[in-house]
C-alpha positions in Angstrom: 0.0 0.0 0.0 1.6 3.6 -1.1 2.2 5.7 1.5 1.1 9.2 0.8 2.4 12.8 2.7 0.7 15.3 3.5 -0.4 18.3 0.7 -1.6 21.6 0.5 -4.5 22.3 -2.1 -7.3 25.3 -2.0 -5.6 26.8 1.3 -6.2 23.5 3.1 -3.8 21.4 4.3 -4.7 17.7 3.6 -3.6 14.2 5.1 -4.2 12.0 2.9 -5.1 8.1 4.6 -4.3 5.0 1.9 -6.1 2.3 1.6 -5.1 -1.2 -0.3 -7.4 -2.5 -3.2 -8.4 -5.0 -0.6 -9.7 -2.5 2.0 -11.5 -1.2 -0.5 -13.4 -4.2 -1.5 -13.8 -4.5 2.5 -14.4 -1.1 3.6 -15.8 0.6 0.7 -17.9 -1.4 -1.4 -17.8 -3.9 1.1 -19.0 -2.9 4.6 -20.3 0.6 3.8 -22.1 0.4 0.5 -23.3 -3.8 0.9 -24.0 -3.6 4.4 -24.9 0.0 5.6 -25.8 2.2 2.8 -28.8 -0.9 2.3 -29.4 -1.1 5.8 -30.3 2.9 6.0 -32.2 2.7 3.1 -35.2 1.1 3.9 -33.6 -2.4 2.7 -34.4 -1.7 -0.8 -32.1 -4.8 -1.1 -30.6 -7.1 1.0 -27.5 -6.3 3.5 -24.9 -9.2 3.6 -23.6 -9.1 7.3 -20.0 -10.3 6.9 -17.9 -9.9 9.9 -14.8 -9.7 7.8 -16.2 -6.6 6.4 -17.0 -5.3 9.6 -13.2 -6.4 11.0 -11.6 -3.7 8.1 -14.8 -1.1 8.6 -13.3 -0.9 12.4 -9.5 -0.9 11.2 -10.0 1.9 8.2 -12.0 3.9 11.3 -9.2 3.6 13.7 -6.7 5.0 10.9 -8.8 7.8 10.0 -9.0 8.2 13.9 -5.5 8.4 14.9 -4.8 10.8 12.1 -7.0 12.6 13.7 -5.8 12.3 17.2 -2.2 12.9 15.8 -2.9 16.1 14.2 -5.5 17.7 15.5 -4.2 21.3 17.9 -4.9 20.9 21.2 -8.8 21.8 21.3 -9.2 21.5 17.9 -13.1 20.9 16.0 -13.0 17.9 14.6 -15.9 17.7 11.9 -16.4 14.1 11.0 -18.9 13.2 8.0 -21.2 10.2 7.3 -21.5 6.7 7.7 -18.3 5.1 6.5 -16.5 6.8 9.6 -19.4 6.2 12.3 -16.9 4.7 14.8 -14.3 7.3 15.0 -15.8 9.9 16.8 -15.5 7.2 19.9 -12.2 6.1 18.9 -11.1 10.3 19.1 -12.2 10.9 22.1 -11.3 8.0 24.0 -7.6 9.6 23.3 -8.7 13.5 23.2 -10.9 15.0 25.6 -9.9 18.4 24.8 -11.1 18.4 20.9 -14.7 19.5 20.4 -16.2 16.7 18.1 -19.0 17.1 15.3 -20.3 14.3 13.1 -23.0 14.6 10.8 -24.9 11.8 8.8 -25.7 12.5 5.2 -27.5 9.6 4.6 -31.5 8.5 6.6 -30.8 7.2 9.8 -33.2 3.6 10.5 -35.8 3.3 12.2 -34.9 1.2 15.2 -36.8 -2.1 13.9 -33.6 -2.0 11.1 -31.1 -1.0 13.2 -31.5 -4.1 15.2 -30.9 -6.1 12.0 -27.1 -5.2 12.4 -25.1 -7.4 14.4 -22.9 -4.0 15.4 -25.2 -2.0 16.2 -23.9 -1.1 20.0 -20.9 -0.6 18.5 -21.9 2.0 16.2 -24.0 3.8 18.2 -21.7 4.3 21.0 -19.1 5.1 17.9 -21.5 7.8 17.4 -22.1 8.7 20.5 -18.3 9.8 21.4 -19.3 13.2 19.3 -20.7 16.1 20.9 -22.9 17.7 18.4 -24.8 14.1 16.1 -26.1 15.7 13.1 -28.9 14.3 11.0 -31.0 15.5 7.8 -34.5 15.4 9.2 -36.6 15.1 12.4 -37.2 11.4 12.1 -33.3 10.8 11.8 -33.2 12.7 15.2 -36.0 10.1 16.5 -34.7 7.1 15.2 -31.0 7.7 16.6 -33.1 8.9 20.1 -35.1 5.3 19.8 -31.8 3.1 18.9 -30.2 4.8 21.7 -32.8 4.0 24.4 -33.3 0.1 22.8 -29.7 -1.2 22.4 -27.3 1.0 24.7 -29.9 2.1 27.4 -29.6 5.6 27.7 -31.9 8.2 28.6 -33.2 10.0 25.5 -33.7 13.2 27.3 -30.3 12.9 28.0 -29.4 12.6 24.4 -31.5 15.2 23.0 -29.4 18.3 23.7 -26.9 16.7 22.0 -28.6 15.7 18.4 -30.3 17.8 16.1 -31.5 17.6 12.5 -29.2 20.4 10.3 -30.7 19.7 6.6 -28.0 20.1 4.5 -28.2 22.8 1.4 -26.6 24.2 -1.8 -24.6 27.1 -2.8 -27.1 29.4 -4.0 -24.6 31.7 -5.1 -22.3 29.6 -7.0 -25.9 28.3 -8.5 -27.2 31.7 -9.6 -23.8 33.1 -11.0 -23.6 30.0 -13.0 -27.7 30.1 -14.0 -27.4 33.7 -15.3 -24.0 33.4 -17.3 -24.1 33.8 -20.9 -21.9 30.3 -21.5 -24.3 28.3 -19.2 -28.0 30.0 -21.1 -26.2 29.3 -24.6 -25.4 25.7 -23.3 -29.2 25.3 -22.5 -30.2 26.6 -25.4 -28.1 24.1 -27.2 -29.4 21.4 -25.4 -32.8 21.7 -26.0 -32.1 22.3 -29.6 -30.6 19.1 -29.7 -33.5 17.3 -28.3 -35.5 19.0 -30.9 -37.5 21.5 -28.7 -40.1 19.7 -27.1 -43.0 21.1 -26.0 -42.4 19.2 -22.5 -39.2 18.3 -21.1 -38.6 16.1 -18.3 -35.3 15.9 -16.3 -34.2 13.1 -13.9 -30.4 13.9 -13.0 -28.9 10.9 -10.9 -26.6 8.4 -9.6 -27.2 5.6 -10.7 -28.7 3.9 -7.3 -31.3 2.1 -6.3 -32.2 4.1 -3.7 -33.4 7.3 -6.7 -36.5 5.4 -7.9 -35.4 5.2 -11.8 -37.2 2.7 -13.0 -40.2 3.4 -10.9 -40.4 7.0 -13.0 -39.6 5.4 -16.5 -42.6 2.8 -15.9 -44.5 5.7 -15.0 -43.7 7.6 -17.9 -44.0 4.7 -20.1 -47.6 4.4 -18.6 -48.8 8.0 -19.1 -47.3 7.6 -23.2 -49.5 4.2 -23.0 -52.8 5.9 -21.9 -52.3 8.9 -24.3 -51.8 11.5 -21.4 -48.5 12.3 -22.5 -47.7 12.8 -26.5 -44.8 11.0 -27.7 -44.5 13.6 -30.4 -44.0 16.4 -27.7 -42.7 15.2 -25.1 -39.2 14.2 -23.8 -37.6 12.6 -20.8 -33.9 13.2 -20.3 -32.6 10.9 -17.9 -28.9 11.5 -16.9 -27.6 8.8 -14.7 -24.6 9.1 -13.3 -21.9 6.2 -12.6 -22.1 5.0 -9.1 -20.3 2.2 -7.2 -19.9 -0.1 -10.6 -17.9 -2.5 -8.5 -21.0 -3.7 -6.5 -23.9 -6.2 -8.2 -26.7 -4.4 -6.8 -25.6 -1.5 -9.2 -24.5 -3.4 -12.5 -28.1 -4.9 -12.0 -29.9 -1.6 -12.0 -27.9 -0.4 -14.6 -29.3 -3.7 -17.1 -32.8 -2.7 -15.6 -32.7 1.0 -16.3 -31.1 0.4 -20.0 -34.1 -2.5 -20.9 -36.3 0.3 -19.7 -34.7 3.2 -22.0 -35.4 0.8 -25.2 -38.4 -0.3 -24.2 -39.9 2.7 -24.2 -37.4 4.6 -27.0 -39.5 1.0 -29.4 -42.6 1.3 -28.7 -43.1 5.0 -28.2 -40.1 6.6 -30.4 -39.5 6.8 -34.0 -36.1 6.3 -35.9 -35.3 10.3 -36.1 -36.5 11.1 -32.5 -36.2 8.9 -29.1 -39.3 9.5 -26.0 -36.4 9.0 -23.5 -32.4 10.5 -24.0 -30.4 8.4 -21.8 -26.8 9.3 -20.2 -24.7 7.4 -18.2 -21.8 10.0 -18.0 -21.2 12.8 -15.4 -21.5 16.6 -16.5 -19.9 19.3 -14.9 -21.5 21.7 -13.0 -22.1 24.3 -15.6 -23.6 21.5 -17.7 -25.8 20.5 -15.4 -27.1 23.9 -14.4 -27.5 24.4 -18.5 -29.4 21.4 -18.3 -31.6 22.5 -15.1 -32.3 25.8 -17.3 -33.3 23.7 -20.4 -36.2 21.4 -18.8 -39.7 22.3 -17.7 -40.2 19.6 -15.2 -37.2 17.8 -12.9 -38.4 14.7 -11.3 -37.3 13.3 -7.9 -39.1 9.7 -7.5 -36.3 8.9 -4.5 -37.3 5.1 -2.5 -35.1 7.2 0.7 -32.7 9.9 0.4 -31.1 11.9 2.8 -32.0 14.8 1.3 -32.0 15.2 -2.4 -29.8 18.3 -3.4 -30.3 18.2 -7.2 -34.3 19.2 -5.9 -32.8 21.8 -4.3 -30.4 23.2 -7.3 -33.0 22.9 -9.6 -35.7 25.7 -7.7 -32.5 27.6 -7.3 -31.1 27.8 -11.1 -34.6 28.5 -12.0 -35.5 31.5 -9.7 -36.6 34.0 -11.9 -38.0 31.4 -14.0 -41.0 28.7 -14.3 -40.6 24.8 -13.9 -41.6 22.1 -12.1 -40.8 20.0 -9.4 -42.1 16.5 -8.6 -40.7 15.5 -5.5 -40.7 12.1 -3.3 -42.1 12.3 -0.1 -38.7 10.0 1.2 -36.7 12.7 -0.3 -35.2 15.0 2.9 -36.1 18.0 0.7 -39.8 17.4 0.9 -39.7 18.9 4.7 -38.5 22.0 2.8 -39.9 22.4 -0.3 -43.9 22.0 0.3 -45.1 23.6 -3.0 -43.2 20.8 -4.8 -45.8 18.0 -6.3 -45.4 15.6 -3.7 -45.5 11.7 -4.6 -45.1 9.1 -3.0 -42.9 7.0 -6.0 -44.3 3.4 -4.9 -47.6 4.4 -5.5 -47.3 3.9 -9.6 -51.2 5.8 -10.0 -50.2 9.0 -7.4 -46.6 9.1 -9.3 -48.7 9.3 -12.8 -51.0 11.8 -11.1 -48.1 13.7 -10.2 -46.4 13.8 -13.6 -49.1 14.6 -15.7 -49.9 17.3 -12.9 -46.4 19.0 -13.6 -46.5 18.3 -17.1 -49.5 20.7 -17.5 -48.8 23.6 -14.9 -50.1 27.0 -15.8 -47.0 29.4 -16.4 -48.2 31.5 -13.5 -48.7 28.5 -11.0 -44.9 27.0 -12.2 -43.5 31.1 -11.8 -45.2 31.1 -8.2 -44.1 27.0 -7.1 -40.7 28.2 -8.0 -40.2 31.3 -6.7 -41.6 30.1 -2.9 -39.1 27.4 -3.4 -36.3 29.1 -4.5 -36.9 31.3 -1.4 -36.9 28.3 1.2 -33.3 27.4 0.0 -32.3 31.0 -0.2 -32.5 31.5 3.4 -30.9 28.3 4.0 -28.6 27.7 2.1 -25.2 25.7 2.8 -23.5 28.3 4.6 -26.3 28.4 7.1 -26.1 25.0 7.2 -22.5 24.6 8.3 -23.0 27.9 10.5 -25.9 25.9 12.3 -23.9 23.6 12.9 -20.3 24.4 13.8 -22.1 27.5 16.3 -23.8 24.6 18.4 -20.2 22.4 18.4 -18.5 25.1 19.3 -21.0 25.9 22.6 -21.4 21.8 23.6 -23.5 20.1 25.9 -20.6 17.8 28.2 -21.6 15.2 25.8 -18.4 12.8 26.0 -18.7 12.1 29.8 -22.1 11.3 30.3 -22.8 9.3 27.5 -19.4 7.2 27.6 -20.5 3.7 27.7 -16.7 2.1 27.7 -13.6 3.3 30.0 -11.7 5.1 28.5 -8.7 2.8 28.6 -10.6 0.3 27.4 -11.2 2.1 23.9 -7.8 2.9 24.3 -7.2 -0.7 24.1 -9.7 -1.5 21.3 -8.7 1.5 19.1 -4.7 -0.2 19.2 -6.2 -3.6 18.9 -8.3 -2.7 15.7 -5.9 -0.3 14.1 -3.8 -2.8 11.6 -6.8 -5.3 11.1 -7.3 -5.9 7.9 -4.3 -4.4 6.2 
C-alpha cells in the first residue's frame, strides 16, 4: 500500500489516509455500500452481514481516527462526515478530551426495527455517541438515533437530545445563480434543447445511478402515461442523466441492465427512428452542464425510494429563480420537509406518481413562476452556509456530551482502538 504525505490544495492542508485495493473491496464497497448504505435505506435490497467486512470497517476507522488524534491542535473541532467513519468519533475521544467533536450523517438514519438487524449496532452507536454535536437530515433521523439509543445502549433519550439535532443540509445558492445567469451556461441550455429537438415538455431526472433514486419506478411511470395517451410522444421528452455509481458492486451493475431495458423499451414502442421518448446518459456533466441542463427542462423529477436529502431538488428551484418549472418531488426525499409547494409523490404508488407527472407536465406558467419562486426562497435562506454555520455555532458551545454518555472506560477504547488499528491491512 503507497504511502502518501501530506499536501496543501485550495488553502487547506490535507492528510491523505491509503487504503489497499483490498480494504477497499472491505471497507468501501464492502462494509459501507453492501451492508450500511442498504441497511439505512429502507432495505431496498438485502445487506450481507460479513464480519470480515466489519473487521476492516473498524481498522480503516481507527486509521482515519489516529490521524486525527495525531494532528489535530490541542482543542481542535474535529468535523467528521457520514456513515463510512461512524466509529471514530468514539475512537477520538477515548484519546482526546480536549477536541470538540462534530459528526453529521448525510444519509437517513433507520428506524430502530432496522437498526437491530445489524449485528454492530452497539458498537456503532456508541461510535457515534463519542461526538458532541450528532447531526442528521430530518426530524425522524433525530427520533430514530433517540429510539436506537434508548433500545440497544440504554440511555436516557432526554439525555441525548441536547446533544442531536436535525441540520438539513443545502446548496450554494450563489455559485448556483452566477452559473444560471451566465451567458456560456443560457447558450449551453439553449443548445441542449435544440438538440432534443425543442419539445413542447421536457422532463429531467439527474442521478446516480442507485437504487435508492427510484429510476425505474419513473420510467414505468412515464412509459404508462405515453400508453394511456396523457403524454404525446411527439411532444414530449424525458432526459434521464444517470450518473456512474459504485460499478464495483452487483446491486448496481443490476440496476444499470434494468434502467437500460427500460430506456429501449420505451425509446420501441413509443419513439420513432429520427427522434427517441427517452435520451439516456450514463456520463457525469460538470457543474455548468448540469445547471445548463436545469435551465433547459420544464419539469425535474425526484421519484427517491429514501434519500437523505436530495440536493439536485434543491439546485434545480434555485437555477430556475426568476424562471417557471416544475418540481415532482418524493415524499422520502429529505427535501420534501422544505420544499412544500413541490408536487409531492409518494414514488411506490405507480397511479399517485402518474398523477403527479401529468400534474407537472401541464402547470399553468403563472402556477410553475409562483411554485418556484416560494421554493427558490426556502433554500435561499438556508442555504449551505447556514447550514454549516448551524452547525459548527452549536459544536463550538457543547453540551458535556463525551462524559455522560461514555459507555466504555476510556482505557478500554484505548485498548480497542490499538487492537483494531492494523486489522485488515
Amino acid at each position: 500500500m503507497k504511502q502518501l504525505n501530506p499536501f496543501s490544495a485550495d488553502g487547506m492542508h490535507l492528510v491523505p489516509i491509503p487504503l489497499s485495493c483490498a480494504e477497499h473491496r472491505q471497507y468501501y464497497e464492502g462494509f459501507s455500500n453492501a451492508v450500511l448504505w442498504p441497511l439505512y435505506h429502507d432495505l431496498i435490497v438485502a445487506p450481507q452481514y460479513r464480519r470480515d467486512w466489519w473487521r476492516t470497517y473498524e481498522a480503516v476507522n481507527a486509521r482515519f481516527a489516529q490521524a486525527a488524534i495525531e494532528t489535530a491542535a490541542y482543542g481542535a473541532t474535529i468535523w467528521i462526515h457520514d456513515y463510512q467513519l461512524q466509529l471514530v468519533p468514539r475512537m477520538i475521544r477515548s484519546q482526546r478530551r480536549d477536541v470538540r467533536i462534530g459528526f453529521f450523517n448525510h444519509i437517513p438514519f433507520p428506524p430502530v426495527g432496522l437498526v437491530g438487524q445489524l449485528p454492530w449496532r452497539e458498537a456503532v452507536l456508541d461510535g457515534l455517541l463519542g461526538a458532541d454535536v450528532i447531526g442528521f437530515q430530518r426530524e425522524s433521523d433525530v427520533r430514530n438515533f433517540r429510539d436506537a439509543s434508548q433500545r440497544f445502549l440504554g440511555i436516557d433519550p432526554d439525555r441525548v437530545s441536547n446533544v442531536i439535532g436535525a441540520y438539513p443540509i443545502s446548496v450554494d445558492v450563489d455559485a448556483i445563480r452566477e452559473a444560471a445567469e451566465s451567458e456560456s451556461v443560457a447558450r449551453l441550455s439553449r443548445q441542449f434543447r435544440h438538440d432534443l429537438g425543442n419539445p413542447d415538455v421536457l422532463m429531467l431526472g439527474i442521478d446516480r445511478l442507485d437504487y435508492t433514486k427510484g429510476i425505474p419506478h419513473r420510467l414505468r411511470a412515464v412509459e404508462e402515461l405515453l400508453e394511456d395517451g396523457v403524454l404525446a410522444p411527439q411532444t414530449t421528452m424525458l432526459t434521464q442523466v444517470a450518473v456512474p455509481s459504485r460499478e464495483g458492486i452487483g446491486a448496481y451493475q443490476d440496476l444499470r441492465d434494468e434502467v437500460e431495458r427500460l430506456v429501449g423499451r420505451i425509446n420501441g414502442r413509443f419513439g420513432t427512428l429520427e427522434r427517441g421518448v427517452v435520451q439516456y446518459s450514463h456520463q457525469p456533466y460538470s457543474f455548468e452542464a448540469t445547471i445548463a441542463l436545469y435551465l433547459a427542462a420544464d419539469v425535474l423529477l425526484v421519484t427517491s425510494l429514501r434519500d437523505g436529502m436530495n440536493l439536485v431538488a434543491k439546485e434545480f428551484v434555485t437555477a430556475r429563480q426568476g424562471r417557471s418549472g416544475a418540481l415532482v418531488l418524493s415524499e422520502f426525499a429529505g427535501a420534501a420537509d422544505e420544499l412544500h409547494r413541490a408536487i409531492i409523490v409518494n414514488p411506490h404508488d405507480s397511479s399517485g406518481l402518474k398523477n403527479g407527472i401529468s400534474q407537472a407536465a401541464s402547470l399553468t406558467r403563472d402556477d410553475a413562476h409562483e411554485q418556484i419562486a416560494a421554493m427558490a426562497a426556502i433554500v435561499e435562506d438556508n442555504d449551505v452556509h447556514h447550514w454549516a454555520r448551524s452547525f459548527l455555532n452549536d459544536l463550538q458551545n457543547p453540551t458535556d456530551a463525551g462524559s455522560p454518555l461514555l459507555k466504555m472506560p476510556t482505557r478500554k477504547a484505548t485498548r480497542n482502538l490499538r487492537e483494531v488499528k492494523h486489522v485488515g491491512r
